[in-house]
C-alpha positions in Angstrom: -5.4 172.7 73.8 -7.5 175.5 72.3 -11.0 174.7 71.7 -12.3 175.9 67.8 -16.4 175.4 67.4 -17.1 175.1 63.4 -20.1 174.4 61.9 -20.4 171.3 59.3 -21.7 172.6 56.0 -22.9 170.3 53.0 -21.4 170.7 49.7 -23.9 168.3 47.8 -26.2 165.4 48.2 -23.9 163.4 49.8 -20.7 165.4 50.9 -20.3 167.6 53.7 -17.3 169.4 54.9 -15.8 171.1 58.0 -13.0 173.7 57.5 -10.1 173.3 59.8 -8.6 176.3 61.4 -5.0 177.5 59.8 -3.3 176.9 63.1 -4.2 173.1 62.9 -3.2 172.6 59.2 0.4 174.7 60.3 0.6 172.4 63.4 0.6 168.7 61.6 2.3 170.2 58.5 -0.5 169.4 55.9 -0.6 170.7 52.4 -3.1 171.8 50.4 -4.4 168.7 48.2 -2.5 166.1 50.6 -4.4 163.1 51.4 -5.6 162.2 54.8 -7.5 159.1 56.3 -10.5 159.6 58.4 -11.4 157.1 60.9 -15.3 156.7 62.7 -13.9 156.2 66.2 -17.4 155.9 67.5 -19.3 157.9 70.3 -19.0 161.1 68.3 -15.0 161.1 67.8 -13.1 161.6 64.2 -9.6 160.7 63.4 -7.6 162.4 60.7 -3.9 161.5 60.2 -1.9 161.3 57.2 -2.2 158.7 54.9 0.2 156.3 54.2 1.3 154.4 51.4 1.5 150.7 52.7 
């Protein structure tokens, strides 16, 4: 797995964002405006999978 070191920049008050490299997005087949769930799996680790509609 390649390793990609980006910095986390803040967009306002209270939002920040980290851009994800193209290869990623190509990998998982996201699309631009599709909406993903992000999950605080503690110790430093992110989650980001598609969302679902339950």
């Amino acid at each position: 797995m390649k390793k990609y070191i980006n910095k986390l920049s803040k967009t306002s008050k209270y939002s920040y964002y980290l851009v994800i490299p193209k290869e990623i997005i190509d990998k998982y087949g996201w699309k631009e405006k599709q909406k993903l769930v992000v999950k605080d799996k503690g110790r430093g680790k992110l989650e980001i999978h598609d969302w679902r509609r339950k």
